[in-house]
Backbone bond lengths (Angstrom), bond angles and torsions (degrees), N, CA, C in turn:
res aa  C-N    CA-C-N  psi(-1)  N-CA   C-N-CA  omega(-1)  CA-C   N-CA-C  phi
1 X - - - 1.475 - - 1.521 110.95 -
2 X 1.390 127.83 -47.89 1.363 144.76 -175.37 2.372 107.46 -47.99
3 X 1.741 78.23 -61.09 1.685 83.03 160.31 1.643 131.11 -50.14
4 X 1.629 101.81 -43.98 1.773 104.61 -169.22 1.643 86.86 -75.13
5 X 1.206 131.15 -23.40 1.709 117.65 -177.41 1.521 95.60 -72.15
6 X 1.071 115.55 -65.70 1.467 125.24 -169.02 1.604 112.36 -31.24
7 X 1.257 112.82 -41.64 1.791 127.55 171.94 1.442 107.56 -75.90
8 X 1.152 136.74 -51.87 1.195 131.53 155.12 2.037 131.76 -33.89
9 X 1.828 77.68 -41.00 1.934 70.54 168.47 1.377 109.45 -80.13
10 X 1.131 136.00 -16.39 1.434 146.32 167.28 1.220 114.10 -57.91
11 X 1.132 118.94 -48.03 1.497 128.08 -167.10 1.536 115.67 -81.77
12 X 1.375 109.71 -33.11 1.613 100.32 -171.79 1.399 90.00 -125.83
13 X 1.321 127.42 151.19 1.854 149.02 153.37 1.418 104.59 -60.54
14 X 1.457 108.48 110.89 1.321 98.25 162.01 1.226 138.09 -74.92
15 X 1.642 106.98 -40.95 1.714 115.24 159.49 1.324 114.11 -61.30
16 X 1.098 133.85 -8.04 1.510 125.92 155.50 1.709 110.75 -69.00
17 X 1.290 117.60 -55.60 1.452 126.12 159.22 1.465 110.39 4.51
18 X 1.667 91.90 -79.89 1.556 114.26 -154.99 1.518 107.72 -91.69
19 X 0.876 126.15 -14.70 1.375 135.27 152.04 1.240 116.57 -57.28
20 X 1.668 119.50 -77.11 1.463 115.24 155.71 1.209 140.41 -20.52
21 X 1.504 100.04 -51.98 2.082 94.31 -171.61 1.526 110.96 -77.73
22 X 1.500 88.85 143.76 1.639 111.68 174.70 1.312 102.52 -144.41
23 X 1.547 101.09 153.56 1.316 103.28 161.42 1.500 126.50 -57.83
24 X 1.216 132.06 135.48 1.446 139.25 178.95 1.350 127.88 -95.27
25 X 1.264 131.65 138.58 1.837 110.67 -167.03 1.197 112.79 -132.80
26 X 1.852 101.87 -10.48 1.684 79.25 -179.29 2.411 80.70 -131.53
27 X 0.771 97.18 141.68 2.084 95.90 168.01 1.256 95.33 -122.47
28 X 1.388 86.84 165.38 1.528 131.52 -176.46 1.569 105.18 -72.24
29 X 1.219 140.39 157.75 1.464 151.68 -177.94 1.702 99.21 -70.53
30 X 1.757 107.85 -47.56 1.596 119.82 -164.22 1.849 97.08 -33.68
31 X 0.950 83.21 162.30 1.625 104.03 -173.25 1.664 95.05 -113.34
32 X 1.708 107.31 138.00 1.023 125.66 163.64 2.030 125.65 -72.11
33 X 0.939 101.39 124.03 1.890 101.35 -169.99 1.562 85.89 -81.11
34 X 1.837 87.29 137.52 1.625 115.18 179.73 1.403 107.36 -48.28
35 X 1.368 100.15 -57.21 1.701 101.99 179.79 1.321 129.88 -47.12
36 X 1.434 108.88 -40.98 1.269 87.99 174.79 1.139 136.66 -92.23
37 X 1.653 107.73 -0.90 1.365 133.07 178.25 1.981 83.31 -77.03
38 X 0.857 122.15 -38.21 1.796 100.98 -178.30 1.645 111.61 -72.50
39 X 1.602 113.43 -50.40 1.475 103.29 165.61 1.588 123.12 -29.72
40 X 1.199 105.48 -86.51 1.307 103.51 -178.63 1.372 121.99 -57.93
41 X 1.693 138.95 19.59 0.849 135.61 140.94 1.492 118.30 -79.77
42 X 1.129 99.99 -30.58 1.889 103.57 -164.90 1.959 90.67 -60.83
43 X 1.826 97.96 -46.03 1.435 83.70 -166.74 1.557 119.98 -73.11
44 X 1.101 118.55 -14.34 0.927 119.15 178.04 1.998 119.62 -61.93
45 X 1.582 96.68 -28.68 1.570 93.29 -179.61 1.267 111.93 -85.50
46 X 1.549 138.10 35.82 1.195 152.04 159.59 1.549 127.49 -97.61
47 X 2.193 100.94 4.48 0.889 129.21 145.82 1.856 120.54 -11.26
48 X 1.403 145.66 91.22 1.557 97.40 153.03 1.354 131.27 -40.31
49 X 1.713 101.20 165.29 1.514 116.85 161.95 1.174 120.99 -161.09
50 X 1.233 109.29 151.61 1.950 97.24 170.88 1.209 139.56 -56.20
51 X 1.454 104.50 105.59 1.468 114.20 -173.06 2.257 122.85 71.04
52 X 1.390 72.86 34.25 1.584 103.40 -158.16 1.998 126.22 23.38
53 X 1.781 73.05 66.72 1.723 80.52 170.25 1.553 126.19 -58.12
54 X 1.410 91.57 -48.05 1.390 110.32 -141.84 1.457 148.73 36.47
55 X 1.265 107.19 66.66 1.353 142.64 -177.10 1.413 124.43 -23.88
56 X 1.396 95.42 -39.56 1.709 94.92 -173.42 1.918 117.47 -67.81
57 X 0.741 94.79 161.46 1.508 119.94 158.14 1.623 147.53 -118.38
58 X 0.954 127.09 120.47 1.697 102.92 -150.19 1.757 93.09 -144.58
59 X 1.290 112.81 109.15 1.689 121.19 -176.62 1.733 102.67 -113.56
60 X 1.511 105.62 111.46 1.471 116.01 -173.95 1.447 119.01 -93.05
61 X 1.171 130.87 122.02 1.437 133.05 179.40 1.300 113.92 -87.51
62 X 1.506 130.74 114.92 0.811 140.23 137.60 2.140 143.58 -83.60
63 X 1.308 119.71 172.59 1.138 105.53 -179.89 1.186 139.03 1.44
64 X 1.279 146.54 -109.94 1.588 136.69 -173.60 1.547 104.14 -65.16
65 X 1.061 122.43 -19.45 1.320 116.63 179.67 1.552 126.68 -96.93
66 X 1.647 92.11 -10.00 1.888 104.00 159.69 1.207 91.18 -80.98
67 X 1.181 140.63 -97.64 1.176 146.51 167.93 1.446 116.10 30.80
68 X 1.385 131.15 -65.53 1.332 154.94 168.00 1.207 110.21 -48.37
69 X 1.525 116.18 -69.45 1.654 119.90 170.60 1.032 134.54 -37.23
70 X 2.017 89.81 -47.22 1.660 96.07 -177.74 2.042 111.47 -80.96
71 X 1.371 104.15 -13.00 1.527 97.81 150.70 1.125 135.96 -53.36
72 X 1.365 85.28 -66.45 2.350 101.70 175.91 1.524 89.82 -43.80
73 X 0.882 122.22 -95.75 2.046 122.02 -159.37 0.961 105.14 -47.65
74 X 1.620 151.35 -37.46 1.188 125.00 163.77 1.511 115.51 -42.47
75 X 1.245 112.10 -55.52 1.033 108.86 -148.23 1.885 115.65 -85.18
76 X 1.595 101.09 -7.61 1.472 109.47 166.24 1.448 114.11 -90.17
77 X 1.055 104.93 -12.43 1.747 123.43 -174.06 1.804 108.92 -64.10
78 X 1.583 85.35 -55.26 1.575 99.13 171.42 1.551 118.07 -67.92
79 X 1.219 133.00 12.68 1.312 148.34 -141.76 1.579 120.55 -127.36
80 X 1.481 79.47 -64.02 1.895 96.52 -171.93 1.829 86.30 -137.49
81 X 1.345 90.52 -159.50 1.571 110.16 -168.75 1.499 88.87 -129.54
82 X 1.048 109.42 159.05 1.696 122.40 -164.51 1.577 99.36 -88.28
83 X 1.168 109.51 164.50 2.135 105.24 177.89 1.717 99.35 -100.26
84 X 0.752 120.61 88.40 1.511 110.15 -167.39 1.601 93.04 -123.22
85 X 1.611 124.55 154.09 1.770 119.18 -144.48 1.694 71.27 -82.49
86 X 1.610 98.75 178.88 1.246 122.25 -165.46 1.740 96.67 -126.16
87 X 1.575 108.19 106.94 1.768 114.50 179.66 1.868 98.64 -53.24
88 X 1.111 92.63 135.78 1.809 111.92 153.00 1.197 105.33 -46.25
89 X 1.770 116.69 144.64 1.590 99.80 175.86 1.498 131.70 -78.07
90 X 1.459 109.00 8.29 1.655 117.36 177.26 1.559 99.93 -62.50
91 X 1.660 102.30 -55.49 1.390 96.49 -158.20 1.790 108.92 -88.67
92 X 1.107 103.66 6.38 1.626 102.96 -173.87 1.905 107.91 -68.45
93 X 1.519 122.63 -11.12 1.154 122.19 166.38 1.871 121.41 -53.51
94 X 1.386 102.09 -29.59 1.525 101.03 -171.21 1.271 115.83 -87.85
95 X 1.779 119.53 -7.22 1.406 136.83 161.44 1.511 85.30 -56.67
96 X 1.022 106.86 -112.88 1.200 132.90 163.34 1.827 113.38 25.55
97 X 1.290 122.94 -54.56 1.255 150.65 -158.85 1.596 80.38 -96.21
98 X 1.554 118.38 -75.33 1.391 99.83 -167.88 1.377 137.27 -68.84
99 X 1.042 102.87 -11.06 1.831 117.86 176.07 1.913 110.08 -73.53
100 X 1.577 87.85 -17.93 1.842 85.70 -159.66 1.637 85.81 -83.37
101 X 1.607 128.60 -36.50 1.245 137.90 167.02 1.327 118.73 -37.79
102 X 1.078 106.84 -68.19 1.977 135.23 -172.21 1.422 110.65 -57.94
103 X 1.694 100.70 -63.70 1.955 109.41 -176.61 1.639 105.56 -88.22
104 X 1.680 109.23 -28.93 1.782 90.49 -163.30 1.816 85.42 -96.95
105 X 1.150 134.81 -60.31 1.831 119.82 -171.48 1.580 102.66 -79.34
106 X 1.018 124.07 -33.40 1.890 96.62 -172.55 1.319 112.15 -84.17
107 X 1.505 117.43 -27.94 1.284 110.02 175.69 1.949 125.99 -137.47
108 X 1.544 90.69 48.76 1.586 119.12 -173.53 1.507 119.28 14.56
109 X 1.660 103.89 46.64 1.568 104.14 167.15 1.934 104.26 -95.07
110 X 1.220 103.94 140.06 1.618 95.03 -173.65 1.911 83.09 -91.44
111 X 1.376 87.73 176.05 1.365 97.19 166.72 1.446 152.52 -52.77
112 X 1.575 96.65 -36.01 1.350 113.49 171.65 1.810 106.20 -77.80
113 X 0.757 106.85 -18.68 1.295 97.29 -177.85 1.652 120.80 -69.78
114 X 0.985 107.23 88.50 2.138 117.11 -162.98 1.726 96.61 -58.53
115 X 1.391 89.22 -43.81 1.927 90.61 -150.30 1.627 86.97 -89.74
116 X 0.990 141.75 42.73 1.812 148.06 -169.23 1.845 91.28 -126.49
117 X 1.626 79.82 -76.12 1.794 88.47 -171.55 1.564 101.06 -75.84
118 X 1.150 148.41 -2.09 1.297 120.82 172.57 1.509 98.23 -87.79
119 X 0.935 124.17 -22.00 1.716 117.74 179.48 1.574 108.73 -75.98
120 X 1.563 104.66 -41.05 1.777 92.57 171.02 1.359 112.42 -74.32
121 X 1.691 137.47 -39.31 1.340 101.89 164.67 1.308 141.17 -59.41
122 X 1.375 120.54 -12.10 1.664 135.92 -165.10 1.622 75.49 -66.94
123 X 1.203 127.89 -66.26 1.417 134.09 -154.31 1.652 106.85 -43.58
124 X 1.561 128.52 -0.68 1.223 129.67 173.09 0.940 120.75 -65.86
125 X 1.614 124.15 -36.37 1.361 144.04 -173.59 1.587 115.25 -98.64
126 X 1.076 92.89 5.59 1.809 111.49 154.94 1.394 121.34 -101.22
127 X 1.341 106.84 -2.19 1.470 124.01 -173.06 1.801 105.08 49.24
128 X 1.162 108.14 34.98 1.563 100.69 177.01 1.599 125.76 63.79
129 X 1.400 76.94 22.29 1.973 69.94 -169.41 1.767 129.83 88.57
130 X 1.378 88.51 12.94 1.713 81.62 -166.64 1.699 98.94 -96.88
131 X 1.215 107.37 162.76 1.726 102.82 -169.76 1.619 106.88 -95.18
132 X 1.596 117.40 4.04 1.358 127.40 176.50 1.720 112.98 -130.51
133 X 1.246 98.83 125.91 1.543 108.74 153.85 1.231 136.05 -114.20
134 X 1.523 116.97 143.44 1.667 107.16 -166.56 1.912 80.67 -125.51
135 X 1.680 106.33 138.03 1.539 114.47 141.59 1.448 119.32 -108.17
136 X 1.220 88.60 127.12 1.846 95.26 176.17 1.732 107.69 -92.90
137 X 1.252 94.06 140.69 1.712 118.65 168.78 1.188 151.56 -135.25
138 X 0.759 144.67 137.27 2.041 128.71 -179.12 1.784 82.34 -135.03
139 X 2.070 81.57 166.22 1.074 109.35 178.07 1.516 121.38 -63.83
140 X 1.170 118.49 134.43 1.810 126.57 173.39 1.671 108.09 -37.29
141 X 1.375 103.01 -38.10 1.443 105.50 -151.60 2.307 102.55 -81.89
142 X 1.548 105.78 -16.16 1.183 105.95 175.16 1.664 129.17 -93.17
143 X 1.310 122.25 170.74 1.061 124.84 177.12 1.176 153.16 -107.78
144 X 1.334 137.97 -137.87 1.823 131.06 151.79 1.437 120.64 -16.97
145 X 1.658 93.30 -80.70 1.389 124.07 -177.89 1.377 104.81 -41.87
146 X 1.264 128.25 -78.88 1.689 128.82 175.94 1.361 122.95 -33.81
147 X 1.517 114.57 -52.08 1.255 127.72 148.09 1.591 132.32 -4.62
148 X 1.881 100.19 -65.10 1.151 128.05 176.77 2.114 100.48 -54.86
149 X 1.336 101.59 -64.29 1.286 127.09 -166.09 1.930 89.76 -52.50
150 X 1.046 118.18 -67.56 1.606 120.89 166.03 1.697 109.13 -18.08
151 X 0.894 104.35 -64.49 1.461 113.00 -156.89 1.827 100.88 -90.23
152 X 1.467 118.12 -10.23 1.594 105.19 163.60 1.676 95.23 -90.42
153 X 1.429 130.00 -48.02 1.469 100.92 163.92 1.376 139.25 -11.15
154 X 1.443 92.08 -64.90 2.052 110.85 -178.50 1.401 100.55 -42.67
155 X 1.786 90.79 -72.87 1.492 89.90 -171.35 1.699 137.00 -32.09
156 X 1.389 83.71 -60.53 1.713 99.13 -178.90 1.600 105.64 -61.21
157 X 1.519 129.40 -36.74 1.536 97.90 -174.69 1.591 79.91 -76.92
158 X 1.003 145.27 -83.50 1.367 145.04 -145.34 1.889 104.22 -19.35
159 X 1.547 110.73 -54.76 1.652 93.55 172.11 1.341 118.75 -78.95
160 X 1.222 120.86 -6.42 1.765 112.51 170.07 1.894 118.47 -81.43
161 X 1.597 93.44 -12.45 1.922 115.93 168.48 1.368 88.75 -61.02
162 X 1.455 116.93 -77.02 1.971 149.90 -155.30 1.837 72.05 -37.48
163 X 1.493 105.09 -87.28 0.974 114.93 -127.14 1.544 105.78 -56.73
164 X 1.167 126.96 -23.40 1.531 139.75 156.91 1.732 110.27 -47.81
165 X 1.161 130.88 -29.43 1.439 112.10 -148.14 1.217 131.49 111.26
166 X 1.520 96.10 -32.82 1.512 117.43 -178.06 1.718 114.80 -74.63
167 X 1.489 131.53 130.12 1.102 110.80 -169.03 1.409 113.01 -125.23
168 X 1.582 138.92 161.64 1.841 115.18 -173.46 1.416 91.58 -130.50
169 X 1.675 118.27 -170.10 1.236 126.80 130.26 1.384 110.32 -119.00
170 X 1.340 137.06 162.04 1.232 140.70 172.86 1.363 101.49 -100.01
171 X 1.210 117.85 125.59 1.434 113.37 -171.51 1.868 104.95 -124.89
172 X 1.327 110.05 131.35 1.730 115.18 -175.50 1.483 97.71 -87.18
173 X 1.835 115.68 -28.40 1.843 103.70 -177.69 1.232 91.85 -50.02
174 X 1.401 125.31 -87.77 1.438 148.02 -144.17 1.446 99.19 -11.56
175 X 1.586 103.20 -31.45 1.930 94.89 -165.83 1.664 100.39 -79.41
176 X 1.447 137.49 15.98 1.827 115.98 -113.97 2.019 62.55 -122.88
177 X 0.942 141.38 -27.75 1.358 141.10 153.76 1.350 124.46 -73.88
178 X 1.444 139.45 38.64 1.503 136.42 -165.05 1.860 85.80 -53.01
179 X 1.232 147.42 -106.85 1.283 160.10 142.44 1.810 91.68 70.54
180 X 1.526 93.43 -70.79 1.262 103.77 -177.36 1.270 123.69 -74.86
181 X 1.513 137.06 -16.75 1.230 155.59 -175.04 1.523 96.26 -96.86
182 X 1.339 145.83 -92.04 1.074 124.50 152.84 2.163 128.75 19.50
183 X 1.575 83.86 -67.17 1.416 82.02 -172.94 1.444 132.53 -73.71
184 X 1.509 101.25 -35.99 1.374 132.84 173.34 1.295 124.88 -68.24
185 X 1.580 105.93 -33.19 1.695 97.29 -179.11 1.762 107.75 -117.97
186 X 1.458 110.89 17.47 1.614 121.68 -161.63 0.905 146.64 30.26
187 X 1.777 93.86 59.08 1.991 114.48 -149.72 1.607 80.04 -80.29
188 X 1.327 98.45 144.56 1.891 107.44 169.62 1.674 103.01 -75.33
189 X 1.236 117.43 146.70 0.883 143.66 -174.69 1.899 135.93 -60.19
190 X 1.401 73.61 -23.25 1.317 113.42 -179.66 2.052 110.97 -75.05
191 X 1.340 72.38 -31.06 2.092 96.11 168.66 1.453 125.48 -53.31
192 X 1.001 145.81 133.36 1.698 139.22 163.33 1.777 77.21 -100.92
193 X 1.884 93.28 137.73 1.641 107.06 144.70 1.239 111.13 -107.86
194 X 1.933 91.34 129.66 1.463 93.36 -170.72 1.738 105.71 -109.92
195 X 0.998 105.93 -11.24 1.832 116.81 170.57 1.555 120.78 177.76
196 X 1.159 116.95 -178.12 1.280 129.49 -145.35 1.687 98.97 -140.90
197 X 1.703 101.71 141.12 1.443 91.38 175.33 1.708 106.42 -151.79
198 X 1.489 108.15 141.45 1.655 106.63 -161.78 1.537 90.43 -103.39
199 X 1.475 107.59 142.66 1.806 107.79 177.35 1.416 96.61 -149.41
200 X 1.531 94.60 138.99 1.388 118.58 -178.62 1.452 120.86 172.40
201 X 1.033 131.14 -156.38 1.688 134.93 172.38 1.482 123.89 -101.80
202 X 1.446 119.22 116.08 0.879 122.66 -164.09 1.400 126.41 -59.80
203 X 1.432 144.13 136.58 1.458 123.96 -172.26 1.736 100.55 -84.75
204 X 1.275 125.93 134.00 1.351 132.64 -163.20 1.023 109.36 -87.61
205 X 1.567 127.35 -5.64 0.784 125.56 -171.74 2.094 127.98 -123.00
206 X 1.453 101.56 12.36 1.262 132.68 -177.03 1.361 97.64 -83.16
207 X 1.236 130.03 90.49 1.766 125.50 164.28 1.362 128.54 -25.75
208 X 1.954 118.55 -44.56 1.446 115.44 149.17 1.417 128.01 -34.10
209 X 1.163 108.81 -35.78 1.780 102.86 -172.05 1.737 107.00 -107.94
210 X 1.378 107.67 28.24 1.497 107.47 164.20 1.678 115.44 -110.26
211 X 1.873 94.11 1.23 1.363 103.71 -167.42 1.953 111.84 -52.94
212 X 1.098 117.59 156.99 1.313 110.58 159.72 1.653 114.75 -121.09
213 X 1.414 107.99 88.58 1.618 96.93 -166.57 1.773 112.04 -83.77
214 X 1.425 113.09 150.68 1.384 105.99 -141.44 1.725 103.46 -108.42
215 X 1.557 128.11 157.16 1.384 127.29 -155.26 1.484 87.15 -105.59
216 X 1.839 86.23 154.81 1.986 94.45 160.26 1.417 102.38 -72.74
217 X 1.273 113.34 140.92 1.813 123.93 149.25 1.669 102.17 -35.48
218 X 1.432 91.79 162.20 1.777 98.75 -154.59 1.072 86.84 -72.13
219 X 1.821 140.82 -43.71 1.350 132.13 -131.43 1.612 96.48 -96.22
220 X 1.368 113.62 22.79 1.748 113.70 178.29 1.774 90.67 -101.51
221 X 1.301 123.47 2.47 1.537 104.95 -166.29 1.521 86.98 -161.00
222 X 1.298 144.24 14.66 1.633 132.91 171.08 1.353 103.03 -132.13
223 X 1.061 108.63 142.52 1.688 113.74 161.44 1.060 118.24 -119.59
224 X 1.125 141.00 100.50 1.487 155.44 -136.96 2.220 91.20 -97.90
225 X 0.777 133.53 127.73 2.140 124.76 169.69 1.579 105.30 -141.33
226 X 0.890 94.20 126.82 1.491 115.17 170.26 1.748 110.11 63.80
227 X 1.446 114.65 44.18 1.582 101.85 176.22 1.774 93.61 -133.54
């Protein structure tokens, strides 16, 4: 196993990886090959975790059974409003900042336009078009720490997706219906959904997904002491 990794770091750029990935908004119809949707799972469970649980959970929708999902949430979408957490108002500026990016330059809805952007967000629960869905989960009964371990999962398959070609968005609505997610994909109960993720091929030609949305400088989020 140590060797087939070892060829793999050979084979793909990782700083290309992380450079590369963006969120994606609109995919291509093409269908993702099983295989490689299993590769980059295997690597991905090489994840740390605490005390090597590995916490996550990850239930993938395919064909008739995307299909279904992406019914149910349409059709509760149009309904209610999703439960999705509610930002503090410090950080509610970078919503704010990224939507004007996403809906007003990648995909020339200005602001006022209600019935513009409510039709491009509805499009969440279409997963954008991608022909795969993943819900991520951990157990009710864990915490922080696992949490952490959750979210280096994501990451890491997410750049072993990148680094393929393959492209996602990670989406926090997707969870904003658990009710319906729950029912549809027969997550045990015992599960928290903590997000949602669309995978597939990006359409190259959707102006949203040429966006380059831009990072804080490190020293807004590191504190570097005594080096």
């Amino acid at each position: 196993m140590k060797g087939d990794l070892e060829k793999v770091v050979t084979m793909y750029d990782l700083d290309a990886a992380i450079n590369g990935r963006h969120s994606i908004r609109k995919f291509l119809p093409r269908p993702v090959p099983k295989d490689l949707l299993m590769e980059c799972l295997a690597l991905a469970q090489h994840a740390p975790s605490n005390s090597n649980i590995q916490p996550w959970r990850m239930f993938i929708a395919a064909g008739t059974i995307h299909d279904r999902l992406k019914e149910a949430l349409m059709a509760a979408s149009r309904e209610s409003e999703p439960s999705v957490p509610v930002l503090p108002e410090h950080y509610k500026h970078f919503r704010i900042d990224l939507g004007a990016q996403v809906y007003g330059v990648g995909m020339g809805i200005p602001r006022e336009d209600k019935e513009g952007r409510r039709a491009a967000v509805l499009r969440n629960w279409e997963f954008f078009g991608a022909p795969l869905v993943g819900i991520v989960c951990i157990d009710k009964e864990l915490g922080p720490p696992d949490m952490v371990a959750v979210g280096m999962y994501l990451q890491t398959l997410v750049l072993s997706l990148t680094a393929r070609g393959v492209s996602t968005c990670v989406q926090v609505a997707l969870a904003g219906y658990p009710e319906i997610l729950y029912k549809e994909l027969s997550i045990p109960r015992q599960l928290s959904i903590i997000c949602g993720m669309s995978i597939g091929y990006a359409d190259p030609d959707f102006p949203a997904n040429k966006l380059n949305i831009g990072r804080n400088p490190i020293e807004n989020n590191v504190t570097i002491l005594g080096y």
